[in-house]
N, C-alpha and C positions, 0 to 999 in steps of 0.2 A: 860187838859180838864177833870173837873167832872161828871159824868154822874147822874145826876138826878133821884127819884123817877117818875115824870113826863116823863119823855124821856123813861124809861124802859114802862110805860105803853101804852105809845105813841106809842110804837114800838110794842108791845101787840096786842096791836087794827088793826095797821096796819097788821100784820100778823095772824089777828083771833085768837090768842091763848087768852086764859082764866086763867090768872096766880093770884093763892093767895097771900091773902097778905104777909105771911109768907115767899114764893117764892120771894120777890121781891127784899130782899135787896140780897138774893145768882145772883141773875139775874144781880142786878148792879154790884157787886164784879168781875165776869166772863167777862162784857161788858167793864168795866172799866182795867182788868188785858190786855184783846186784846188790848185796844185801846194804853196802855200805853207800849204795844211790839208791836204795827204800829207804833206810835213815835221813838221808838229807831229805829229800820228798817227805818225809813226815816232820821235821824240824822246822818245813815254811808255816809261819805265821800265817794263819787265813781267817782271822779275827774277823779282818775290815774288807774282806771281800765278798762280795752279793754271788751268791749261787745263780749258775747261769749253764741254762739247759740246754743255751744254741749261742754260739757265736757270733750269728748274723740275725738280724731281724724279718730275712725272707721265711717266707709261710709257704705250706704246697696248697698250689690251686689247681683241682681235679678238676677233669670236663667230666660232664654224663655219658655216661657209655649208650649209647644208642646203636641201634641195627639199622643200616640204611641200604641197601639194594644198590649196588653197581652198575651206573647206566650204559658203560660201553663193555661189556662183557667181553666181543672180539677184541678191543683193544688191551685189556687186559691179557687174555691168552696168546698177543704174537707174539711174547717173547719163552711159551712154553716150549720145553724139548721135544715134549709130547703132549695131549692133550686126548681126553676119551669123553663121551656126553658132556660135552662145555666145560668140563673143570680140567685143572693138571694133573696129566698121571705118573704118581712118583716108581722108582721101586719098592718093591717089599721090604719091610726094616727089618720087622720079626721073622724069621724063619719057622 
C-alpha cells in the first residue's frame, strides 16, 4: 500500500494539525515506513506458536494488608521538621 499526498492530508484535517508543504512528503515517508513494518508483523507465521500471556513464569504474591500500631512512635518522629500532638506537621497543599 502507497500512501498518498491526499491521505497524509486527509489525516492532517482529521487530526487538526496544520502541516506545510514541505512537511509532507517527510509525513509520507514515516506513514508509509510504519505501515510497511505492520505488513511484515502481519506476514509472521504464528500457526505453531502457543499464546502466552506472560513471559516468565513468576506470579504476584500479595501479603495481607493489616493495621499494626507503631511501637516506638518518638523514634519514628526524630527525623520530623516538625511535629504537632505526636504526628508530622506538613504545610498546607490546598490553599
Amino acid at each position: 500500500m502507497q500512501v498518498e499526498k491526499e491521505e497524509i492530508l486527509h489525516i492532517a484535517n482529521l487530526a487538526c494539525l496544520n502541516i506545510k508543504d514541505e512537511e509532507i512528503e517527510e509525513y509520507r515517508k514515516n506513514l508509509q515506513d510504519i505501515l510497511n513494518w505492520v505488513d511484515i508483523v502481519n506476514r509472521v507465521d504464528t500457526s505453531n506458536i502457543n499464546e502466552t500471556i506472560c513471559s516468565t513464569n513468576n506470579i504476584n504474591i500479595f501479603r495481607k494488608d493489616e493495621i499494626e500500631e507503631f511501637q516506638d512512635k518518638e523514634l519514628l518522629l526524630q527525623n520530623a521538621p516538625e511535629k504537632q500532638n505526636n504526628m508530622f506537621n506538613i504545610p498546607k497543599v490546598i490553599q
